[in-house]
N, C-alpha and C positions, 0 to 999 in steps of 0.2 A: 504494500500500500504506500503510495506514496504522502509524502509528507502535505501535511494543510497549513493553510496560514492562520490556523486558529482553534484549539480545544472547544470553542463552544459547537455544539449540535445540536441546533435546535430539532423538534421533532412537530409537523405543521398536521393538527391531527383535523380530520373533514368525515363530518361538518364541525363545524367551529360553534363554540357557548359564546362568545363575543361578537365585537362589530363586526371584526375583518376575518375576511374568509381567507382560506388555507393559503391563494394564489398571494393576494396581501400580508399575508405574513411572511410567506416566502421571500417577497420582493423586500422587504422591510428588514428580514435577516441578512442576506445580501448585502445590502445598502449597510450595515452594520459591521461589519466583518467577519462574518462566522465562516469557520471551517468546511463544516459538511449540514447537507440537509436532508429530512427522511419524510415522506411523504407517507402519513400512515388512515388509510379506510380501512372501516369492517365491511363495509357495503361496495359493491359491485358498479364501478363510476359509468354514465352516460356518456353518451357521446360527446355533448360538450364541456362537461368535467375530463374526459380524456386529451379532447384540445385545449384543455386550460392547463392542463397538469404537461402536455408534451410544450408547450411555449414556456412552461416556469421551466422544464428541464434546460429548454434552450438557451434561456437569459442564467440561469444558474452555470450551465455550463461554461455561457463566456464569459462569466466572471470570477472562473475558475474556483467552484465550488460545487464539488460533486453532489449530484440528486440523486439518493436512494429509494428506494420504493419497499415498503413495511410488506414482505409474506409474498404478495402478489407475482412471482419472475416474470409471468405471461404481460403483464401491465409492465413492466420494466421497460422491458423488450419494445413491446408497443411502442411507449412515449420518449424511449433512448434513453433513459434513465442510466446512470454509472453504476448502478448494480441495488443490490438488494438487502434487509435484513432479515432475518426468520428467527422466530424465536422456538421454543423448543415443541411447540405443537404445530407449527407450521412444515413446511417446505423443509428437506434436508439442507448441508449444507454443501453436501454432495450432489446431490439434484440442481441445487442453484447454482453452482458454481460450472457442474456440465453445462447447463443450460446457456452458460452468459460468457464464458468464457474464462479464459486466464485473467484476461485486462480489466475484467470487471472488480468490484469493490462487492465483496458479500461479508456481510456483521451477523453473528451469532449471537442469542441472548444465553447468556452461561452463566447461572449463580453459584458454580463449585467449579474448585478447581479440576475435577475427573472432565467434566462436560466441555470447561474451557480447553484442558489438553488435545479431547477428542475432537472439537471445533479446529482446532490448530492443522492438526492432522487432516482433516477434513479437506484442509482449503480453505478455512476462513480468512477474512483479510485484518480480520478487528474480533474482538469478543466483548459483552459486555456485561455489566456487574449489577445487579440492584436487587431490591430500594437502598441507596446508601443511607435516604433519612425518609421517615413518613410519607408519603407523596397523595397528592390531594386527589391526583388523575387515577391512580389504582391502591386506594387504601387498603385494599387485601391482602395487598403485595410483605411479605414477611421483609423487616429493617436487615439489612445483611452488615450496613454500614464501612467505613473507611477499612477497618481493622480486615474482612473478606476482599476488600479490592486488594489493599494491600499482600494480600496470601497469595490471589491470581496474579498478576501483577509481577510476584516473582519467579511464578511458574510456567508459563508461557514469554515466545518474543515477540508475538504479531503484537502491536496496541492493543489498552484495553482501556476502555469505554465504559463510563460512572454513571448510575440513572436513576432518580428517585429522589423527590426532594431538594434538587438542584439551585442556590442562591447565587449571587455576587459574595456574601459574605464565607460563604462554606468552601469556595475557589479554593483557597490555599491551603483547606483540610487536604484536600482529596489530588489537589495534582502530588503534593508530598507523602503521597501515600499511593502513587505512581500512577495515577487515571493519567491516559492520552487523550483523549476526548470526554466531555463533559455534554451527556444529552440532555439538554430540559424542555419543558412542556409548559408549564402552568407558569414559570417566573418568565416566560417569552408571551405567551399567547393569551394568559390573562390579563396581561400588566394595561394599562390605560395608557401608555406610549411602549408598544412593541421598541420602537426603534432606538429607545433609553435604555428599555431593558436589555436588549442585547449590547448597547454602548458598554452598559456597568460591567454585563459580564465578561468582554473581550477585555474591557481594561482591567477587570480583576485577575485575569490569565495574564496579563500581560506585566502585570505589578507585584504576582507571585515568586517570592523565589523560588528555583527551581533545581 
């Protein structure tokens, strides 16, 4: 995987609880500096949610900021998406990775270190860790917190990606306790200026020691 110009990943979830819909926040993450961005439906997109979602891949692309697409590979593929995430009831990441290629980007959601190694080997290009804290988006989700990233983190070398709970303030727990990517949700897409909230959080990556 190559390198990004920035730990935050935002995750742009559709339909949206707020004003701005997913293409909007996409554009607004962008506009902010973020790394990577993941496009995540439970629901099966229309025909012109598929042109809205293949024109944010385009403008994402040239702003050199890969578009991932949450589960879906056949929708990737569609909209030219840089590749995919799957989490452990989805997609393999064997299957994803046949599918899209070498040059593609596929993230695995892996809360133990056996699943992260296995993802490794698989082909993943990323692994990811959560809840590191409470998360508003899926409260169900068991806290695994810094001290688990930390254990995967040193047992795999692909990156590995922090999710759950994600603030401006929590930045410097969690990159020092080796997260490469910081996904968040709720501190980007509910915030009342998306494009502040991604300001705080590049500059809080970016103010981190490291």
């Amino acid at each position: 995987m190559e390198p990004v110009r920035s730990p935050v990943y935002p995750i742009l979830n559709h339909p949206t609880s707020g004003p701005l819909d997913a293409w909007q926040l996409g554009d607004a993450a962008i506009e902010g500096g973020v790394g990577l961005l993941q496009f995540r439906s439970k629901q099966r997109l229309d025909e012109a949610e598929v042109a809205a979602l293949r024109a944010l891949a385009r403008r994402s692309a040239a702003a050199g900021v890969p578009l991932l697409v949450n589960d879906f590979v056949e929708l990737a593929v569609e909209v030219g998406a840089a590749g995919v995430h799957v989490g452990q009831s989805d997609e393999s990441v064997v299957m994803a990775r046949g599918a899209l290629g070498p040059s593609a980007i596929v993230g695995a959601t892996t809360p133990t270190v056996v699943l992260a190694r296995q993802a490794e080997r698989d082909g993943a290009s990323y692994v990811a860790v959560g809840a590191m804290y409470p998360s508003p988006t899926k409260p169900e989700k068991p806290v695994l917190g810094p001290e688990r990233l930390r254990v995967v983190a040193d047992a795999v070398a692909v990156p590995v990606c922090a999710i759950g709970g994600i603030t401006a303030e929590r930045v410097p727990e969690l990159l020092a306790a080796g997260a490469d990517l910081l996904a968040v949700i709720s501190a980007f897409g509910a915030a009342i200026d998306p494009v502040e909230a991604i300001h705080e959080l590049v500059a809080a990556c970016n103010e981190a020691p490291r």
